[in-house]
C-alpha positions in Angstrom: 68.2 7.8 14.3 67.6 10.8 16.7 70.4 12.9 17.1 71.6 11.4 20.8 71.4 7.9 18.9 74.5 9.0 16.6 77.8 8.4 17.7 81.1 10.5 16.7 83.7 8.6 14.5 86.1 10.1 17.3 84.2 8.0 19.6 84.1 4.8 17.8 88.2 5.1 17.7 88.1 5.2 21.5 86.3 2.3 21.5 87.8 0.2 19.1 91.2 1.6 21.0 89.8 -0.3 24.0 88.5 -3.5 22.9 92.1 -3.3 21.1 93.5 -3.2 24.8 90.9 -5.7 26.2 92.0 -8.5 23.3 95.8 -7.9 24.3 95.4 -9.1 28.1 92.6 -11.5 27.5 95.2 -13.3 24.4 98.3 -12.9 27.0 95.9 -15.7 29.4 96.9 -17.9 27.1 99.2 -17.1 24.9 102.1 -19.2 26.8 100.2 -22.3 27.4 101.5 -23.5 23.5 104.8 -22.4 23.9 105.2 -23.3 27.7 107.9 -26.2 27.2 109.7 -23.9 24.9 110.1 -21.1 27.6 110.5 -24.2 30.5 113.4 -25.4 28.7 115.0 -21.9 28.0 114.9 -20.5 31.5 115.6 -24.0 33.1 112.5 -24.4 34.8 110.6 -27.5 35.8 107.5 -28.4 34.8 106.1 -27.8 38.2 107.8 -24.4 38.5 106.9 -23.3 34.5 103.1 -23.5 35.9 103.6 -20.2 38.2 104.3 -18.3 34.2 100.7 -18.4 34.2 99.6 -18.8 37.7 101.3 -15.3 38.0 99.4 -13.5 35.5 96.2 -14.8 36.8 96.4 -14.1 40.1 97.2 -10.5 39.7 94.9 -10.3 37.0 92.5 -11.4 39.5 92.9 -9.2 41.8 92.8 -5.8 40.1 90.4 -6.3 38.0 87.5 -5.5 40.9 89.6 -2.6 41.8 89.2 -1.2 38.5 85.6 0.3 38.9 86.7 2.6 41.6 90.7 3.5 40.9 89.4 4.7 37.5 87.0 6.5 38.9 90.1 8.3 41.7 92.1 8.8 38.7 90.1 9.3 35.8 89.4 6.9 33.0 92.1 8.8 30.3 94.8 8.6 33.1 94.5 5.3 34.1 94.3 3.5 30.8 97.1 5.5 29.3 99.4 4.5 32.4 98.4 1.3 32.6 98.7 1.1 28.5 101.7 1.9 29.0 103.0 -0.2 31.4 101.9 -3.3 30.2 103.7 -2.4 26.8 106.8 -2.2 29.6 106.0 -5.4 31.4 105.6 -7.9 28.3 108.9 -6.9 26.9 110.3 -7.2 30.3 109.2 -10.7 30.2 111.0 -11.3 27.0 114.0 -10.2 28.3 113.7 -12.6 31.4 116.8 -14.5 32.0 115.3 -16.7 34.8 112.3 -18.3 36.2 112.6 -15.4 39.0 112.6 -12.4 36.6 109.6 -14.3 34.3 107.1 -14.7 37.0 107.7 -11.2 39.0 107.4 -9.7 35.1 104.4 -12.0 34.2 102.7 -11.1 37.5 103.1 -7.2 37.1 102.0 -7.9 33.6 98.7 -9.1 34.7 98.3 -6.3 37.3 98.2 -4.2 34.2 96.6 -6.4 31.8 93.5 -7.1 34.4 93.0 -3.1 34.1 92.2 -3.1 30.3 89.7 -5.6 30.3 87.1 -4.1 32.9 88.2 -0.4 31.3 87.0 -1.6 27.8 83.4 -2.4 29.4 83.5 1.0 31.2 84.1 2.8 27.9 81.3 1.1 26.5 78.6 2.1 28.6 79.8 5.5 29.0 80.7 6.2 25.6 77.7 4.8 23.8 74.3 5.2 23.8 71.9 2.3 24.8 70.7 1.8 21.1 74.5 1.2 20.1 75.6 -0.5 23.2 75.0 -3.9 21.7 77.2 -3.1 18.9 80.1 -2.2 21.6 79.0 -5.6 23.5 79.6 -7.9 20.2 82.8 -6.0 20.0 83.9 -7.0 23.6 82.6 -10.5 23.4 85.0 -10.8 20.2 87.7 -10.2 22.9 86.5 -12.1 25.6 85.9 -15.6 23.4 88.1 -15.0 20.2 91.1 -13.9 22.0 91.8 -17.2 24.7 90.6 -19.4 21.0 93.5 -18.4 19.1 95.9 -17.1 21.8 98.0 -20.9 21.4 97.7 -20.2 18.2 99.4 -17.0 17.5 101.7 -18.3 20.2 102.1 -21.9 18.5 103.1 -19.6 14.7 105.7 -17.1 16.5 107.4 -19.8 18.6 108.1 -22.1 16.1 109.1 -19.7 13.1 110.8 -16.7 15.5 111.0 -17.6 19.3 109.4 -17.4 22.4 110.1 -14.0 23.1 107.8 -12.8 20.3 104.9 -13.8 21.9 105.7 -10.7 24.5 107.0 -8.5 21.8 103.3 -8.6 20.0 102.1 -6.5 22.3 103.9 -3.3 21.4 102.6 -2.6 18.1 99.0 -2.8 19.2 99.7 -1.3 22.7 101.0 1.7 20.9 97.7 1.8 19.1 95.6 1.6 22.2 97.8 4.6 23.7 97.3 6.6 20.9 93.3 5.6 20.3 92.6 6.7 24.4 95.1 10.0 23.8 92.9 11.6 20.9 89.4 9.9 21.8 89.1 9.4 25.4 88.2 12.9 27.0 89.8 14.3 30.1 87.6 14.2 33.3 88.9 15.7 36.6 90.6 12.9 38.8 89.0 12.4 42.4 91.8 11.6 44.9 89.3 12.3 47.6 87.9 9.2 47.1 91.6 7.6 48.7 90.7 8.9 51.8 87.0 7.3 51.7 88.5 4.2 50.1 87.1 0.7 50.9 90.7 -0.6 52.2 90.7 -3.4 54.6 87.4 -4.8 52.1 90.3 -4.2 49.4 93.0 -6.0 51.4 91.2 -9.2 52.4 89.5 -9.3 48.9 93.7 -9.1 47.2 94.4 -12.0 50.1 91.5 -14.5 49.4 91.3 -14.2 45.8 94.8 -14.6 45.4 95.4 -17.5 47.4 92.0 -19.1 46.1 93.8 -18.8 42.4 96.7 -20.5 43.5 94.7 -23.1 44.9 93.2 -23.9 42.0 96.2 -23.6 39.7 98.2 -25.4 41.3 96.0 -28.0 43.3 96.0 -30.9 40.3 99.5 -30.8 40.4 100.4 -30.7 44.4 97.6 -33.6 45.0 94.7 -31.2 46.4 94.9 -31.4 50.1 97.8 -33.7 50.4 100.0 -30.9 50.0 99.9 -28.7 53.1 100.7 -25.6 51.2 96.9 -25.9 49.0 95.6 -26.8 52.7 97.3 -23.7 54.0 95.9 -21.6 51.1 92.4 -23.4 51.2 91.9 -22.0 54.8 93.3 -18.4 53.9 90.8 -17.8 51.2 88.0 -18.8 53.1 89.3 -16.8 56.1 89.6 -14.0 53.9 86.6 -14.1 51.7 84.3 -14.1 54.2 85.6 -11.5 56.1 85.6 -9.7 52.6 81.8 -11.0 52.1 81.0 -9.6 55.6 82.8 -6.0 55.5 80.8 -5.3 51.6 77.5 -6.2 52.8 77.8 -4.6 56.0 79.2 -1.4 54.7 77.8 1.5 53.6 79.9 2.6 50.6 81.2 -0.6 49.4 83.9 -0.9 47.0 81.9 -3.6 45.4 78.4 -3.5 45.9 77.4 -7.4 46.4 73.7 -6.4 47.1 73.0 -5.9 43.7 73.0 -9.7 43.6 69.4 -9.8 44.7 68.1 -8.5 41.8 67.5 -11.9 40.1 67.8 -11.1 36.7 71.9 -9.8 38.1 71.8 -13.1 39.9 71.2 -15.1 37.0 73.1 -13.0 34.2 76.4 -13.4 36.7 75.9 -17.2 37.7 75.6 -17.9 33.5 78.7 -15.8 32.9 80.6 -17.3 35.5 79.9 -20.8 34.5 80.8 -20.1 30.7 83.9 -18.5 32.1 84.8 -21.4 34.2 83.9 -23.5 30.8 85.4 -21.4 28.6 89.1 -20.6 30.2 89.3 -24.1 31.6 89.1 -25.7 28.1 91.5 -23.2 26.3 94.0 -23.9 29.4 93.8 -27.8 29.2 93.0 -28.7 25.7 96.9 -27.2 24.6 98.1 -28.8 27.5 96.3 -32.2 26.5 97.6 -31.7 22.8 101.4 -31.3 23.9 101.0 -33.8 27.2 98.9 -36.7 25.5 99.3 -36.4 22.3 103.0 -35.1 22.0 101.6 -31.8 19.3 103.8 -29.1 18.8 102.9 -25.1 19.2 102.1 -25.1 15.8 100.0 -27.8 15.9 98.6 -27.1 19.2 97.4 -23.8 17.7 96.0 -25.1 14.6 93.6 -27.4 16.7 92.4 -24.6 19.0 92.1 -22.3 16.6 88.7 -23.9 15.4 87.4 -22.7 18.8 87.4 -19.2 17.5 86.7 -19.3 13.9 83.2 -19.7 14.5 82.7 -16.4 16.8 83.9 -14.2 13.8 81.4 -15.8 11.6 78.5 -15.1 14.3 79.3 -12.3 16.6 78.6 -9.9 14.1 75.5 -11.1 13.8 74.6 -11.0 17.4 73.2 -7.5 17.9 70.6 -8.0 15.1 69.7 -11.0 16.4 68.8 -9.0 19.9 66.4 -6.8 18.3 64.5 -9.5 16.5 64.7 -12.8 19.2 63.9 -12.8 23.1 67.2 -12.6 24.8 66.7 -16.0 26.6 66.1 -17.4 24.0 69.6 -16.3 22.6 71.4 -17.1 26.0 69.3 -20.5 26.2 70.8 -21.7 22.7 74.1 -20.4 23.6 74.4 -22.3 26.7 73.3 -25.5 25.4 75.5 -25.7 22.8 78.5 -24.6 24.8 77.3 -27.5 27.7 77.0 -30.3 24.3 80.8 -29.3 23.5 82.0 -29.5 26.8 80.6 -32.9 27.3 82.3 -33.9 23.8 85.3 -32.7 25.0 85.2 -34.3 28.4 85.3 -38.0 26.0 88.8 -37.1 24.8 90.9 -40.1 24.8 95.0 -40.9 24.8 
């Protein structure tokens, strides 16, 4: 390999450091849904009003994680991921310390501001740390987090409720979140922040992007169990994130430094690659969040139990994500994406057959 192929051990830390953060928020998606009756009963919550745990995270997770790009950018990537590091290390034990249904969602929810940072910033580290011929490497290492982690999140969550409690599925963050703190001190190099970039910033695009995506979440989380638009409130919601998306749509295409730059969805082959990674994410995260929920709801499973079912959704990855960058260099890449998608679409349709 030439000499810009080769890649410091120093950088690989910061890497790894990253996908470490990047695993953390994408396990904390899901990581509640095993033990959700357990933290219902404790904080004497409804079933109805134990829903907004992870309706909170999402929703603020959604939100930041397109601001990401360009705050990283204003305050440099070293700054923002050791603050944000930080914090969510804060947050997650905050929520363990909840004492109501109040405390837990406003925790959960500034949990998820932070969280929705590290997964974006591991990407980000990826293509800036590495050279092309190595960024495949970094990409198997990010799709461990992105499929792996929401696979065995009830599980871990499942183990540590019934053998400790709840609260240790918050308190497992600190150990690695300590990690990724140190990992971006000593590998991720200072850059000079841009604050100047405040004054040029992309706000009322920013402001009605926060608005409709967060009320479109809610809509979705918690349409199923408000009856759709029988509820006024989803109805309310429904016409808010239209409202609001559009006028987001309009002010980033009309725009001449957009925050988010939608134009790049021309490009077909950006088209396409986005439309297939939405709908495996849409796949993907719906089946980890109702397949736990079906275990404990139907069929009356434990966490431990849920966790050992769903934890056969990840054991697979480990065995062939390794693989996956040789596998790049030797097949065409549709072919990969082609056999990849039919065999997630064949699973789905199994799991759509479920019975009682």
């Amino acid at each position: 390999p030439s000499s810009s192929d080769q890649v410091s051990f120093k950088t690989w830390i910061g890497v790894a450091g990253t996908m470490l953060g990047a695993f953390m928020a994408v396990l904390d998606i899901q990581i509640t849904n095993a033990s959700l009756k357990d933290i219902q009963a404790a904080l004497g919550a409804t079933l109805e009003e134990g829903s907004w745990i992870s309706t909170a995270y999402l929703v603020a997770e959604i939100v930041v994680i397109p601001l990401t790009g360009w705050l990283s950018r204003v305050f440099s990537t070293r700054l923002y991921l050791l603050v944000n590091a930080g914090l969510f290390v804060l947050f997650s034990v905050t929520c363990a310390w909840a004492q109501n249904l109040g405390e837990m969602i406003v925790a959960r929810g500034l949990q998820g501001f932070t969280g929705g940072i590290l997964i974006p910033m591991a990407l980000t580290v990826i293509l800036t740390s590495l050279p092309p011929s190595k960024q495949s490497i970094g990409m198997a290492m990010f799709a461990i987090t992105a499929v792996f982690a929401p696979a065995i999140g009830p599980t871990v969550g499942g183990w540590l409720t019934e053998n400790f409690s709840w609260q240790y599925i918050f308190y497992l963050n600190v150990i690695p979140g300590a990690m990724l703190i140190a990992a971006v001190w000593y590998a991720i190099p200072q850059q000079p922040k841009q604050l100047n970039l405040l004054k040029e910033g992309d706000w009322w695009g920013i402001i009605a992007m926060a608005i409709g995506l967060a009320s479109l979440q809610v809509v979705l989380e918690e349409g199923t169990r408000k009856d759709w638009f029988g509820s006024s409130l989803i109805v309310r919601l429904s016409v808010i994130a239209v409202i609001f998306l559009g006028i987001f749509f309009w002010i980033e295409l009309t725009r001449k430094k957009p925050f988010i730059n939608l134009r790049l969805l021309r490009r077909r082959n950006f088209a396409l690659a986005s439309i297939v990674n939405v709908s495996l994410g849409i796949g993907l995260y719906g089946s980890v969040y109702i397949l736990p929920l079906y275990l404990a709801q139907i069929q009356g499973y434990n966490p431990l139990q849920i966790g050992e079912v769903v934890m056969w959704l990840g054991l697979p990855q480990l065995v062939i994500v390794p693989i996956v960058p040789k596998l790049m260099q030797k097949l065409d890449l549709r072919l990969l994406i082609a056999i990849g998608v039919s065999l997630f679409a064949i699973s789905c349709f199994m799991n759509s057959h479920l019975t009682t």
